[in-house]
N, C-alpha and C positions, 0 to 999 in steps of 0.2 A: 493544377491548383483548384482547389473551393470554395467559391463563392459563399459564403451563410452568414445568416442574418442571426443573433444570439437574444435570447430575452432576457432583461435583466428586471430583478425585483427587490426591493429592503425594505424594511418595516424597523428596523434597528440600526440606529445611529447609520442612514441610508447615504445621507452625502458621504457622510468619510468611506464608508466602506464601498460605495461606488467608484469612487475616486480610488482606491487600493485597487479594485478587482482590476480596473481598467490598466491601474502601471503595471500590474502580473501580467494581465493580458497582451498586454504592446509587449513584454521582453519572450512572449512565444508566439505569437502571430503576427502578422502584418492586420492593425487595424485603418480600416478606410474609412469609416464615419461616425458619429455617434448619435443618437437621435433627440429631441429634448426628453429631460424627463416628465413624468404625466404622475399626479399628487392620484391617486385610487383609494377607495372606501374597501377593509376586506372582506373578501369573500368565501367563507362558509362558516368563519369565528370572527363574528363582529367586535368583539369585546376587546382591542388591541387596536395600534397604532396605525393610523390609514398608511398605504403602500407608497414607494416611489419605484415609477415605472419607467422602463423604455427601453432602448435596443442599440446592437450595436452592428457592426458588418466591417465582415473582416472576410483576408482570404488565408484560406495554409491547406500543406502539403496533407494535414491527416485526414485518414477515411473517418467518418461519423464516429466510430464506434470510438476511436481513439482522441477525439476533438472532446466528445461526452467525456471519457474521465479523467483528460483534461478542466472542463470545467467543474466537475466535482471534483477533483482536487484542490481547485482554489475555494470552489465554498466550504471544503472543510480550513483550505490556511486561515479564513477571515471565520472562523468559530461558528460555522453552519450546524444549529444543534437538530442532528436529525432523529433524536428520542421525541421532538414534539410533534402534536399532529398533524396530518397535511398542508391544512390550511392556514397552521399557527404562524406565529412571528419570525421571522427569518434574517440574518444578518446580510445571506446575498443568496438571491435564488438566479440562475443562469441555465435554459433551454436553450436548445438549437429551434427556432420556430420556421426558416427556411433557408435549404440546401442547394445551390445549384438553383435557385431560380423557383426550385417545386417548396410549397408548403406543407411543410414535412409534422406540425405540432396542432392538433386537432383543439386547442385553445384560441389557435387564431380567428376561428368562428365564430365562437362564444363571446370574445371580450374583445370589446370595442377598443380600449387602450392598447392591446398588441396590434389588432389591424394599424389605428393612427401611427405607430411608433413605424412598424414594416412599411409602409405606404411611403412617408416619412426618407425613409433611408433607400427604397426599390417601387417605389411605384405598385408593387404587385397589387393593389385592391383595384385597380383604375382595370385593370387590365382585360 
C-alpha cells in the first residue's frame, strides 16, 4: 500500500466541490485524514476569486502514475476547465505533493499553505 498526501485546491464554488471530490474519493481509496482548509490570495492571476486550500491522506493499492489519472479524472467529473490558463480559476485542482513519506511536488517549497496543510496531516516539515 501507499501512503500519499494529495493537494487540494478551488477557487469555484470551493466548499461544494470539495465536499464531491472527497465522497468520489472515499468510494476509490481508503482516506485517512483530512487537513483544515486554508482561505489563499491567487497566484500568478490576481483578478479572480481567493483559493481554498488543503490536503488530504489517504492510502491505495495504485502506483503514482495511475493515482495521477485517477485524480484527473475526478477534476474533469467536477467540470475542471483545462482550456484556461495555469494559474486561472479552477473548480478542483488535486496533486500528489507526497508519496511514501518523500516529497514528491516541488510546490511544497514555495507555498507556505501546502507545507501548513502536509505538516498538518505527516509532520514532514518538523522533520
Amino acid at each position: 500500500m501507499n501512503e500519499v498526501i494529495v493537494g487540494i485546491g478551488s477557487n469555484i464554488n470551493a466548499d461544494e466541490n470539495i465536499a464531491k471530490m472527497l465522497e468520489i474519493l472515499k468510494g476509490e481509496v481508503k482516506v485517512l485524514q483530512v487537513s483544515a482548509m486554508i482561505k489563499t490570495k491567487p497566484i500568478g492571476i490576481e483578478n479572480q476569486s481567493d483559493f481554498t486550500n488543503g490536503a488530504v491522506k489517504i492510502v491505495t493499492p495504485q502506483d503514482r502514475e495511475s493515482l495521477n489519472k485517477l485524480l484527473k479524472k475526478i477534476e474533469d467529473q467536477l467540470g475542471r476547465d483545462r482550456s484556461v490558463p495555469k494559474f486561472g480559476p479552477r473548480t478542483i485542482d488535486l496533486d500528489i505533493l507526497v508519496w511514501n513519506g518523500e516529497i514528491v511536488d516541488e510546490d511544497y517549497y514555495t507555498r507556505d499553505f501546502l507545507r501548513r496543510s502536509v505538516d498538518e496531516l505527516d509532520g514532514l516539515s518538523k522533520k
